[in-house]
C-alpha positions as CSV (number, residue, x, y, z in Angstrom):
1,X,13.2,-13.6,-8.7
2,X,10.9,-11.2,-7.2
3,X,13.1,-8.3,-4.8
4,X,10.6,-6.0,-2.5
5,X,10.7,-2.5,-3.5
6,X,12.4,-1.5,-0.5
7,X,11.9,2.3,0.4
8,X,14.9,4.6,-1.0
9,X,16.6,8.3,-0.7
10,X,16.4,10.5,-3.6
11,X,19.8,10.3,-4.4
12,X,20.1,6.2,-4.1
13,X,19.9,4.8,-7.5
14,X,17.1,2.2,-8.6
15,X,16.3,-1.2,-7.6
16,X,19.6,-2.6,-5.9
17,X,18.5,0.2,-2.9
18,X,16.0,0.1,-0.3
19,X,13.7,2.5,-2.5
20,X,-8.6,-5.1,10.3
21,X,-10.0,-6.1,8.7
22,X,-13.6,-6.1,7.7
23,X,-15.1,-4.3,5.0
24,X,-18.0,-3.1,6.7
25,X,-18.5,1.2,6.2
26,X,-18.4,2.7,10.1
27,X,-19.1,6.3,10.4
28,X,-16.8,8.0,8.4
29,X,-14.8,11.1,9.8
30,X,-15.2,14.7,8.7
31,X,-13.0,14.3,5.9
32,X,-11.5,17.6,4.4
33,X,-11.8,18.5,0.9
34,X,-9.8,16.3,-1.9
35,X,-8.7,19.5,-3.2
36,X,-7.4,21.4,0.0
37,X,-6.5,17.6,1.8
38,X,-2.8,17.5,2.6
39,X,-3.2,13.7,3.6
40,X,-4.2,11.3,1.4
41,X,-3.3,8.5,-0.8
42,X,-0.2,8.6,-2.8
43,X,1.3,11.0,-0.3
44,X,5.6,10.2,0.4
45,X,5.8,8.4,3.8
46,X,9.5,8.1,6.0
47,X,10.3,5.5,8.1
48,X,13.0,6.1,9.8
49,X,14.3,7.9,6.8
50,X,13.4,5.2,4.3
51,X,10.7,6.5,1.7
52,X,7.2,4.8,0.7
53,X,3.9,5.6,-1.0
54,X,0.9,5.6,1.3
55,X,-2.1,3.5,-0.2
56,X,-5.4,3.9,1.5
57,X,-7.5,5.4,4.2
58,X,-8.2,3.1,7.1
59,X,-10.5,4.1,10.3
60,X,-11.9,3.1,13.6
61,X,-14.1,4.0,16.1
62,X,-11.2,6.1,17.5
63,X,-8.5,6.7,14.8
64,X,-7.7,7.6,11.5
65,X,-4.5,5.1,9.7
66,X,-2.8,5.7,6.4
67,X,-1.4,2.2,5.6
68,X,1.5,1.5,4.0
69,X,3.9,-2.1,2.9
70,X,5.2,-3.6,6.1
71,X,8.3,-3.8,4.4
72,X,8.4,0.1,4.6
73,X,9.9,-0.5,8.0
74,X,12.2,-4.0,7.0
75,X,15.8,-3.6,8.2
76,X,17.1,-5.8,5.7
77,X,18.2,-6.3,2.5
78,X,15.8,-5.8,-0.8
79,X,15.9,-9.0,-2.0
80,X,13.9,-10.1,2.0
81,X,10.5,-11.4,0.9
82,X,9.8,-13.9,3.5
83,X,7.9,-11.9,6.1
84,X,8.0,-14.7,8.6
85,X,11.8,-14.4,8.8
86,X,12.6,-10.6,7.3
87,X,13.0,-8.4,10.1
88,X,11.7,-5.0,10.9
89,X,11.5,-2.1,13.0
90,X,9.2,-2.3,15.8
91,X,5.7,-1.1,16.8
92,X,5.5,2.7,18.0
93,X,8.4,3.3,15.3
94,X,7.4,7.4,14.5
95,X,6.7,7.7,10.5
96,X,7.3,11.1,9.1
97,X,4.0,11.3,6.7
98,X,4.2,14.3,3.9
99,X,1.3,16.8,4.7
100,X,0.8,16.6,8.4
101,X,2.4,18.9,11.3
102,X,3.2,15.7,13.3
103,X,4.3,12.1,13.0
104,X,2.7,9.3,12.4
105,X,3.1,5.9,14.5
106,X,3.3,2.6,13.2
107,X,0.6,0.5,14.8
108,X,0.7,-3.0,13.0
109,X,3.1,-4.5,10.7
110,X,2.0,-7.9,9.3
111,X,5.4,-9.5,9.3
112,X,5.9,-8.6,13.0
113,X,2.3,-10.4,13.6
114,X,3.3,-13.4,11.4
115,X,6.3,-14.0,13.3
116,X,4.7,-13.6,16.8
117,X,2.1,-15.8,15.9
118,X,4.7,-18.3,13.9
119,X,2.7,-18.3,10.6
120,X,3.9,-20.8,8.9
121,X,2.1,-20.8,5.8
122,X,4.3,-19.8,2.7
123,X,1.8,-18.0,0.7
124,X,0.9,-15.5,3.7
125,X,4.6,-15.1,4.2
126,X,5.7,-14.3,1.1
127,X,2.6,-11.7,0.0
128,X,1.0,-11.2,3.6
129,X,2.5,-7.0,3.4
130,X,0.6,-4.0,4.8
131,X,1.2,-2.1,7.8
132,X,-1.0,1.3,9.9
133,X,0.0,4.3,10.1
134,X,-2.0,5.9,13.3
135,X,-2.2,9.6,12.1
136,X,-1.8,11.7,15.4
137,X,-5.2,13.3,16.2
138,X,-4.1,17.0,15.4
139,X,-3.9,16.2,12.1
140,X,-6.9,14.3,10.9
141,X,-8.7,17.1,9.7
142,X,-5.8,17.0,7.0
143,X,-6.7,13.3,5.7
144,X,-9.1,12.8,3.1
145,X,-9.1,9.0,1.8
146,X,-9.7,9.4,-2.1
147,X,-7.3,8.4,-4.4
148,X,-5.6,11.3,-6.5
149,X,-6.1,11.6,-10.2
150,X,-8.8,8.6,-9.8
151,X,-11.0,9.0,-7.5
152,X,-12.6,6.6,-5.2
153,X,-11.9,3.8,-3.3
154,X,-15.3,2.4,-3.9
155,X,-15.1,-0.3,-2.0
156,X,-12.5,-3.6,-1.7
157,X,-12.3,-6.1,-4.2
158,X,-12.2,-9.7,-3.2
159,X,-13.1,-11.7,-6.3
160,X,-9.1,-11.3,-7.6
161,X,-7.5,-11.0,-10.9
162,X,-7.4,-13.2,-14.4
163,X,-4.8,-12.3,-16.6
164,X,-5.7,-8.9,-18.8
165,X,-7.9,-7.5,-15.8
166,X,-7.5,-3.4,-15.5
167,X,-5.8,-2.4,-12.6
168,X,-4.9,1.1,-11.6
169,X,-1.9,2.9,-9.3
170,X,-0.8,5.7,-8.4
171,X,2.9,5.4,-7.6
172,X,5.0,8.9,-5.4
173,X,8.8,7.7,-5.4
174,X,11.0,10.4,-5.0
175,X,13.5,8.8,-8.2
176,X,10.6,10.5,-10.3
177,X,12.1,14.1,-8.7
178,X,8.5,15.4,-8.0
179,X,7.1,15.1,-11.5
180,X,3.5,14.3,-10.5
181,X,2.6,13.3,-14.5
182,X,4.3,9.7,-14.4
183,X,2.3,8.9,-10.9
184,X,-1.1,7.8,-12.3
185,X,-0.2,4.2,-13.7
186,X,-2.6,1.6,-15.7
187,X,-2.3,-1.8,-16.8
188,X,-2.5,-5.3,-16.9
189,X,-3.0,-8.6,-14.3
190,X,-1.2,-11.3,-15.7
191,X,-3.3,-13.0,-13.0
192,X,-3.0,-14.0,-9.5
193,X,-0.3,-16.0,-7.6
194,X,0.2,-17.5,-4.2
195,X,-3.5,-19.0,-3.9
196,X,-4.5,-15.4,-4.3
197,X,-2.8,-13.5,-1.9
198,X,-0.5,-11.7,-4.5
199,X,-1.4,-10.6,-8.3
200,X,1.4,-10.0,-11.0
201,X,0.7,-7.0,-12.9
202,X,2.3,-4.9,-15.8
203,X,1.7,-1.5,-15.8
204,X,2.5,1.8,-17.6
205,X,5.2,2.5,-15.8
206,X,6.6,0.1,-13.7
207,X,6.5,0.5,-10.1
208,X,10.1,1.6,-8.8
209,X,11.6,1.5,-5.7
210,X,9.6,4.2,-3.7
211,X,6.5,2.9,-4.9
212,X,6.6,0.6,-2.5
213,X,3.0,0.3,-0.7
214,X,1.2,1.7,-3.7
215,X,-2.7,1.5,-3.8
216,X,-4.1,-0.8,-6.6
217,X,-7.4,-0.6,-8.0
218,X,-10.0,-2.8,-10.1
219,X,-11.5,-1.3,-13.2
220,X,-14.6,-0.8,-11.2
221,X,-12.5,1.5,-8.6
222,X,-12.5,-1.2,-5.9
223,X,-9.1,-1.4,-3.7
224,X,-7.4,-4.6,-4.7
225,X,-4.3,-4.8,-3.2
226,X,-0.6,-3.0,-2.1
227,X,2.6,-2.7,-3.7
228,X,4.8,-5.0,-2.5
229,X,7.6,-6.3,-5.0
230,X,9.5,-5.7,-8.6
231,X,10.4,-9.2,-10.4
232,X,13.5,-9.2,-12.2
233,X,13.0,-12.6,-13.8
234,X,11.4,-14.3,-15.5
235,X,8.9,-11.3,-15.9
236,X,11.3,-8.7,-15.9
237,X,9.6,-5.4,-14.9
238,X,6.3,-6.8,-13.7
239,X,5.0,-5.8,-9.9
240,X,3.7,-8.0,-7.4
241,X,0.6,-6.4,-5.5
242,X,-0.4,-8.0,-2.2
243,X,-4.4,-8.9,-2.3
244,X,-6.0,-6.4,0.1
245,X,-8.8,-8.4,1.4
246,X,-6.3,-10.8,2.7
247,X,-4.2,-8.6,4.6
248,X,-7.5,-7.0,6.0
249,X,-8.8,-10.3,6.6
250,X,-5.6,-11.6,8.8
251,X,-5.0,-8.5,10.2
252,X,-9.0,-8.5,11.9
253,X,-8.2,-12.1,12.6
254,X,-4.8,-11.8,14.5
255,X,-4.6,-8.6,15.8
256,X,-6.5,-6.0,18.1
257,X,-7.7,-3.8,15.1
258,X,-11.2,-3.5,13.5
259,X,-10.3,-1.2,10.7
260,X,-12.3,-0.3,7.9
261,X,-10.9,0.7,4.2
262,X,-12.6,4.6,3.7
263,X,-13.9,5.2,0.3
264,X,-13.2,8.3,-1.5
265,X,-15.1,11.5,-1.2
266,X,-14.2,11.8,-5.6
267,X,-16.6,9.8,-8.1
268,X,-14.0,7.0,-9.3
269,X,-12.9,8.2,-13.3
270,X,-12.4,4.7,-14.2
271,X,-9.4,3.5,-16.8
272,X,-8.5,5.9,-19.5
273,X,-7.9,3.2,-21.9
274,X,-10.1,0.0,-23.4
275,X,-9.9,-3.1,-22.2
């Protein structure tokens, strides 16, 4: 049974706790430098206390947006998957986001669209996971939107997974106590699920609780998806990464946002080991 991996504190122990949308390039901001940005992906992000990893780098014609799971915000218990029913904090809910000087606002959460709209459609339920961060305007010359330790986004994949695809992470959760070694993560799709929206994936390590919203890449460096959920049967230790072009895709179709995913200013490195 999959359980989300709900945001956690440091001190709560494992995975019992609570550890759009075209893809179309706009004109990109005046990002900082990968090496001097403070904002980025992979950076710890707090809402309303509750800790998450922030995946990618989304922008507008107005505004810069971090996003993160929409279960980063859920009020219930881990084991809520069904983001037509699972309930969460609302819109304008302030997210502490490491690296800048002010909060962050939460701007859309897919499971509060679902249920406004009453999606009824189980697969978009169950995998349908990504929320904005609106960084506040002070401190976008903080953000840069590469990916640390790989490089890129180069651009969003939409063709999905077969089982033994490369996929990429890299996971922040404050249960690794800052060691910044065992964030970059590689693996395996054991191929995709729900009609596509969600793709099961072993990697080396497992995403934990704090993890949660975790960018996903393709071999070729190409955003696949979010971190979303840990199973603990029948494929103990596996993730479940929400398919990004989906979210982007329903979020652009039911919401007031035109967001574009930002590729990285960093040539993509590409997986460390053979296929």
């Amino acid at each position: 049974m999959p359980r989300r991996l709900m945001p956690v504190l440091a001190a709560v122990a494992a995975l019992a706790a609570c550890a759009g949308g075209a893809a179309s390039a706009s004109a990109a901001p005046a990002w900082a430098p990968a090496a001097t940005a403070t904002i980025h992906p992979g950076v710890q992000v707090f809402t309303d206390g509750a800790q998450c990893t922030a995946n990618f780098v989304f922008a507008d014609a107005t505004d810069v947006y971090l996003g993160q799971a929409a279960h980063c915000s859920g009020t219930g218990a881990a084991t809520d998957t069904n983001g037509c029913t699972a309930q969460s904090l609302p819109l304008g809910t302030p997210v502490d986001v490491t690296g800048a000087d002010h909060p962050g606002t939460l701007v859309y959460n897919s499971w509060l669209t679902m249920q406004s709209l009453g999606e009824a459609d189980p697969d978009t339920c169950a995998f349908n996971d990504l929320a904005l961060v609106r960084i506040d305007p002070a401190d976008v010359a903080k953000v840069n939107p590469s990916i640390p330790f790989w490089g890129g986004p180069t651009g969003i994949d939409g063709d999905g997974t077969v089982a033994g695809d490369k996929v990429l992470s890299y996971g922040n959760s404050e249960l690794r106590g800052g060691i910044a070694a065992l964030s970059p993560k590689e693996g395996a799709s054991l191929g995709d699920d729900g009609n596509g929206w969600s793709h099961t994936v072993y990697t080396a390590t497992p995403g934990i609780p704090g993890d949660s919203g975790s960018a996903f890449l393709d071999r070729a460096g190409r955003a696949l998806g979010v971190l979303s959920t840990v199973a603990l049967a029948p494929l103990a230790g596996s993730n479940g990464v929400g398919d990004l072009s989906r979210e982007l895709a329903y979020l652009g179709a039911h919401s007031s946002f035109s967001v574009t995913l930002q590729n990285g200013t960093e040539p993509f490195r590409g997986p460390l080991l053979p296929t």
